[in-house]
C-alpha positions in Angstrom: 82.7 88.2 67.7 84.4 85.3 69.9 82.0 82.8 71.8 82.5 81.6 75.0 81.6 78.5 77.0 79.9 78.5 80.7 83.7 76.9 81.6 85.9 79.9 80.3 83.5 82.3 81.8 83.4 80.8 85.3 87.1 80.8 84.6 87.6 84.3 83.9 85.4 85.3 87.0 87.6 83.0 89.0 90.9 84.9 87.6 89.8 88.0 88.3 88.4 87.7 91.8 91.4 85.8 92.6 93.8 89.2 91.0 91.8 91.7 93.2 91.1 89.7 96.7 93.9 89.0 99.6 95.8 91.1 101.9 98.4 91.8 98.7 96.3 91.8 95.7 97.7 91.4 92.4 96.3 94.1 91.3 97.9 96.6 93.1 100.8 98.3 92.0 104.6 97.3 92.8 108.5 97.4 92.1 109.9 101.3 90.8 108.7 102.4 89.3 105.1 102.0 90.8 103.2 99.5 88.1 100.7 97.3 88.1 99.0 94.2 86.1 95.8 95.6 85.9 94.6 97.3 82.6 92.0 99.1 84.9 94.9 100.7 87.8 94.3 103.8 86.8 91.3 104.5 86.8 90.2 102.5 90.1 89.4 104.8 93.1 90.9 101.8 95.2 94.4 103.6 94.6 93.2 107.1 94.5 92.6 107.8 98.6 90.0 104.8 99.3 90.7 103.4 102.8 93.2 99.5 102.6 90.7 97.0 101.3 91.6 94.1 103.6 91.6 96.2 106.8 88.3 98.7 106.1 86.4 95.3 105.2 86.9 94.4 109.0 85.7 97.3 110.1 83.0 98.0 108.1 79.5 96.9 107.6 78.8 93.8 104.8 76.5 96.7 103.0 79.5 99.2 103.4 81.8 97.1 102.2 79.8 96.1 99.2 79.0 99.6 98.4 82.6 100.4 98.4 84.0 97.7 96.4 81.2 98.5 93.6 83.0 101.7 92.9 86.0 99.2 91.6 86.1 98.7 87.5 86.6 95.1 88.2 83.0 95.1 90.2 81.3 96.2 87.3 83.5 93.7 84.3 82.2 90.7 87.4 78.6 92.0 87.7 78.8 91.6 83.8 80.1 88.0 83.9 77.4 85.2 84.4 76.9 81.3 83.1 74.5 83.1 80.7 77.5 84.8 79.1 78.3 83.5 75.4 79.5 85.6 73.5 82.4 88.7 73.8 81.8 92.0 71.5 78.8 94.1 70.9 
């Protein structure tokens, strides 16, 4: 089982808010054949007929928004990561 620090954690969360935020995130898929960097593509309903993330979020309510976005696989791996976070494993 791997132990982490307070640092590496705030850096993962970092990276991976950083990968799924913007108007082009990193997370989406690209080039052709469609692929993306994200382990978790396929199975995110972000891809799969969920309105643009960048344009509904102007649109929509904060709580709409938020309710939406917890759907994401990434929502629930950053609700996991806190500072409280040591260790990685079971």
């Amino acid at each position: 089982m791997a132990r982490v620090s307070e640092d590496e954690v705030l850096l993962l969360y970092r990276a991976l808010r950083s990968f799924r935020s913007g108007k082009r995130p990193l997370c989406a898929a690209r080039g052709h054949p469609s692929r993306s960097e994200c382990p978790l593509h396929d199975q995110c309903p972000r891809w799969r007929g969920q309105p643009d993330d960048w344009l509904a979020s102007m649109e929509e309510t904060a709580e709409q928004t938020e309710r939406r976005r917890s759907s994401w696989p990434c929502s629930r791996v950053l609700d996991l990561l806190s500072p409280e976070l040591t260790r990685i494993g079971p």
